[in-house]
Each structure stands twice: as structure tokens, then as C-alpha cells.
Legacy VTK file of the C-alpha trace (Angstrom):
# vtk DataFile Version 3.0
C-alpha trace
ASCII
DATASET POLYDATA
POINTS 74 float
-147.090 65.876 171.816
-146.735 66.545 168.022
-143.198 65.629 167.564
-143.490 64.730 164.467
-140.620 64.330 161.334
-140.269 67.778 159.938
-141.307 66.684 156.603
-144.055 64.719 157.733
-147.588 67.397 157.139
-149.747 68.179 160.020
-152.763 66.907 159.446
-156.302 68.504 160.948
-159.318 66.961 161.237
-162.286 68.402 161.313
-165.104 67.259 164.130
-167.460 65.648 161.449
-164.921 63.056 160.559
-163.312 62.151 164.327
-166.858 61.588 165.773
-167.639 58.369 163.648
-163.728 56.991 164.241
-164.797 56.723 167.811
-167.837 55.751 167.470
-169.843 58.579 168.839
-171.847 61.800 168.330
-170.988 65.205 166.956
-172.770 66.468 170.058
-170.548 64.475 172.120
-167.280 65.113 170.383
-168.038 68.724 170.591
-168.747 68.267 174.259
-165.570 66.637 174.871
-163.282 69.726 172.970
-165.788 72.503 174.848
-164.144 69.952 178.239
-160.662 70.081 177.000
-161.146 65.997 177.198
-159.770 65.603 173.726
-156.969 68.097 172.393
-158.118 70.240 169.733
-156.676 73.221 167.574
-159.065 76.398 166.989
-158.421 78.028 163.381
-160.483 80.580 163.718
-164.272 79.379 164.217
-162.587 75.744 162.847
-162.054 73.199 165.655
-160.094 70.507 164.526
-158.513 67.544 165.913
-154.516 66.699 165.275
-154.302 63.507 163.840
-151.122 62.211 165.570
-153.371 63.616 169.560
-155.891 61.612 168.336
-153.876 58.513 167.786
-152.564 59.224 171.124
-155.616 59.923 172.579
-156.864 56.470 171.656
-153.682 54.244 172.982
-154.150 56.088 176.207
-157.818 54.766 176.460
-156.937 51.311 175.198
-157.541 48.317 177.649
-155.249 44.980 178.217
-156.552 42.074 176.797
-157.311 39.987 179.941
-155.813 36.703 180.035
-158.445 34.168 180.879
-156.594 31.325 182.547
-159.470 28.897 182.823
-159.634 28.800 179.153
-156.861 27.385 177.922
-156.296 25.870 174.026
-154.999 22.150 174.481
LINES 1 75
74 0 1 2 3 4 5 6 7 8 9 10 11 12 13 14 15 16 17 18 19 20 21 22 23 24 25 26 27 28 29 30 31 32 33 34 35 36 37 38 39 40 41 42 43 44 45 46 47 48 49 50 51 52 53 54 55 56 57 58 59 60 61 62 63 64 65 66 67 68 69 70 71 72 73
């Protein structure tokens, strides 16, 4: 899933900074990698999130706009 451009960088992030991009806990992000719910990389004692999983990640989880029919614009 990281098929990226060879001369595009990798780029890690670290827990602190992916739990407030969605919006919840540290304690719940770290939940979620301890789950294997969210891909992570382990550098050592470092668990970090690939950017380009977590965009993924996020489209997966994304919902449809419903179209309300009922409500149209005249």
C-alpha cells in the first residue's frame, strides 16, 4: 500500500500528531495500533503512522453524501 514515486520521501508520523487529525485520543489511537485497526510502523520503541496508510485509511472510512430527494433547490 505505499507505492509511492521513488523520489517522493516516506513520511512517519508519530501518534501525538495522527490522534488530533482524527479527532480522537492518544489512548485511543494507541488502542487502535496495539488492534492492528490502523497500520503502523515500529522503529524501535517509535510507533508511527505512514502518511500515505493514513490517507488511505481515511477514504476507506469515508461515507456517501446521501442524496435527499425531498429537498430539492428550485
Amino acid at each position: 500500500m505505499l507505492a509511492q514515486n521513488k523520489d517522493e520521501p516516506i513520511r512517519l508520523l508519530p501518534l501525538p500528531d495522527v490522534a488530533p487529525m482524527l479527532g480522537i485520543s492518544l489512548n485511543t489511537l494507541r488502542q487502535w495500533a496495539f488492534q492492528h485497526r490502523i497500520p503502523t510502523v515500529r522503529l524501535g520503541r517509535r510507533v508511527l503512522v505512514p502518511e500515505q496508510e493514513l490517507r488511505a485509511f481515511i477514504e476507506q472510512r469515508k461515507t456517501p453524501v446521501k442524496r435527499d430527494d425531498a429537498v430539492q433547490s428550485n
